[in-house]
Steps between C-alpha positions, in 0.01 A plus 500: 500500500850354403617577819236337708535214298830464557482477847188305521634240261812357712291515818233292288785218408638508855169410701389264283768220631431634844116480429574155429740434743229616742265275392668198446634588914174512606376204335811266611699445800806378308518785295375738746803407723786562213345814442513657826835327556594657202363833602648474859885457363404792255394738718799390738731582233340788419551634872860370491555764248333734642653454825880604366292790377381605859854362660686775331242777509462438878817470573580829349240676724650275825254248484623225376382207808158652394524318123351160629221658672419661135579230310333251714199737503512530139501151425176418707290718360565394113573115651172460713265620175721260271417212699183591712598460824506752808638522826379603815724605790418463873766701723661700241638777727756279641680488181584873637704358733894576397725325492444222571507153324174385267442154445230304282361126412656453201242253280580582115641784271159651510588621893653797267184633460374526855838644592424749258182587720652539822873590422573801728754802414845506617534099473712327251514074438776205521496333214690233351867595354356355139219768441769751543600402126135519390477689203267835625397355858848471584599825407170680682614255803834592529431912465205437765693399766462104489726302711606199303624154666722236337279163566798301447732698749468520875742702587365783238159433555591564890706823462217561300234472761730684742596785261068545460424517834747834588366654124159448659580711818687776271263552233177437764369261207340185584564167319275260336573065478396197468564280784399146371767579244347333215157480373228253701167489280299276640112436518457526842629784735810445605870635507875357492710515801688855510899532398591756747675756321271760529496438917807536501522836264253639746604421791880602435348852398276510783182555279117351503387195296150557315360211390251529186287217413341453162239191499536210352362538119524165372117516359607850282896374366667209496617298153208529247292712656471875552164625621430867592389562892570704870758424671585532845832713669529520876811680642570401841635762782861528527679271694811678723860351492625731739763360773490163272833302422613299145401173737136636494439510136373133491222511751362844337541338193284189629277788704426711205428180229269350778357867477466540129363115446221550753380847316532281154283269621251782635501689188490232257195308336476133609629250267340219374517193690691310246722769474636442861824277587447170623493421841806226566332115552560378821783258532455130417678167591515180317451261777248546808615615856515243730158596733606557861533253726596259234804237514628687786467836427402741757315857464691745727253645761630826473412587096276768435199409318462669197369897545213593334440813323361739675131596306568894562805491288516206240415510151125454432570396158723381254570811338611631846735233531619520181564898573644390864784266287569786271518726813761249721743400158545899377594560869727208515646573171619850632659342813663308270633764257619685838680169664717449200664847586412573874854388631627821371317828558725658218465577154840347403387105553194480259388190266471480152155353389401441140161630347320529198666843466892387590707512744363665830644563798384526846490810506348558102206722537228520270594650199243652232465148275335599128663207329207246462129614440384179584521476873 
């Protein structure tokens, strides 16, 4: 009896604080979202450690660019129950495809977990030079294979680049980034014009891109609340490089985010109205146009009156033009990130842009951001 009591005892004293932990989650959104934060970066953690574990057993038995696929693996099956929500994947055998180059919409640290649903073997991640000193995830990182950029450094961060794309083709491994390069929650579907690093890694090595598109979950995590649902993965078919040059990687770059916005937007639940940007007012002037005709001025016979839409193709509603706006600016906005750098197809003439994370370059890929649980 002594020794059933001493076992039932601590277990009694331990899930009574979870009990009410429960409870208290279930019964308020503020505290429900602290919790599961708090249960996220704990299981996290937990993996992190456990990952160094399976980095050195693995790599004794030769499998070491295996460790993320476990670890990853790992982490969504304790992570999903913590927090309640599942994925589902649509396409999942292209993740076969090796090697190649993976790239995701990167919303919020919480993309962790549905990389840890679809992260395929023999693929490793580029993350940020920082994490590298990160007590337990840095050390499973760094004996997993990780390639690590310096932000702050474009020549590094280049050779970097470079340097993955030949590992790539030796150890027939894919690689996984982030091409918006920093984190774009938003609560409508959208995505940040691409840097295009991981263009160029894959079309210097001559590999596939395969795009993977997570919707938008802006109604299940964002700042304050954390709400348990299905989510939606679609993996895209691979899309060749072969016989492309370094002066291609900004049209696939504006090819493939075209790509990936128009599957977030088919995958993802609407948004609320109000949730939508603004359409621009039209332009206004302080002082009436003269009409025509008047003191002397003439209407040239040759302007165009003004075109109509056509009824087949407009927006019927507001909502459509709202969604039309949002369509035309993201598109614009990755013209734009490609102008500032299209006069040299190179690597070696890059910007530096400043974001929420640092220094970025040009060619700064999107790195594996746990930093801030609230976006």
């Amino acid at each position: 009896m002594s020794i059933l009591a001493s076992i039932v005892k601590p277990l009694a004293y331990v899930s009574l604080p979870v009990f009410a932990l429960h409870t208290l989650a279930n019964a308020n959104p503020v505290v429900r979202y602290y919790v599961r934060i708090g249960l996220f970066l704990s299981t996290l953690g937990v993996c992190s450690l456990w990952g160094v574990i399976c980095s050195i057993g693995l790599g004794l038995v030769g499998r070491r660019f295996d460790t993320f696929y476990v670890v990853a693996r790992s982490f969504y099956h304790l992570a999903s129950r913590a927090v309640g929500i599942k994925l589902v994947v649509e396409g999942e055998e292209y993740l076969e495809t090796r090697p190649a180059v993976l790239v995701g919409n990167h919303q919020s640290m919480l993309d962790i977990l549905y990389l840890g649903r679809i992260f395929p073997r023999r693929a490793s991640i580029m993350a940020k030079k920082e994490l590298q000193w990160s007590p337990l995830l840095g050390q499973f990182m760094t004996l997993s294979g990780a390639v690590f950029v310096d932000r702050g450094n474009n020549a590094r961060a280049v050779r970097s680049l470079t340097a993955a794309g030949e590992t790539m083709k030796q150890r027939h491994s894919s690689l996984w980034l982030f091409p918006e390069g920093t984190r774009s929650m938003r609560p409508y579907a959208d995505m940040l014009p691409f840097k295009k690093g991981a263009f160029h890694t894959a079309i210097q090595a001559q590999v596939p891109i395969v795009p993977v598109v997570c919707e938008n979950y802006w109604r299940l995590y964002r700042k304050g609340v954390f709400e348990s649902g299905t989510l939606k993965v679609k993996v895209l078919p691979p899309i060749p490089t072969t016989g492309m040059t370094s002066a291609d990687a900004g049209a696939l770059a504006i090819r493939v985010h075209d790509l990936m916005v128009q599957t977030l937007r088919e995958i993802s639940a609407p948004p609320p109205p109000d949730a939508l940007p603004k359409a621009p007012e039209p332009a206004t002037t302080s002082s009436p146009l003269p009409s025509p005709g008047a003191a002397g001025i003439s209407t040239p016979a040759s302007a165009p009156a003004p075109s109509q839409p056509d009824s087949a193709t407009a927006p019927t509603n507001e909502s459509e033009k709202v969604a039309e706006q949002v369509r035309t600016e993201s598109r614009a906005s990755t013209n734009t990130s490609e102008g500032s750098a299209i006069s040299s197809p190179t690597l070696s003439h890059s910007r530096v842009e400043g974001s929420e994370n640092g220094t970025e370059t040009e060619e700064d890929d999107g790195m594996v951001l746990v930093g801030r649980p609230n976006h």
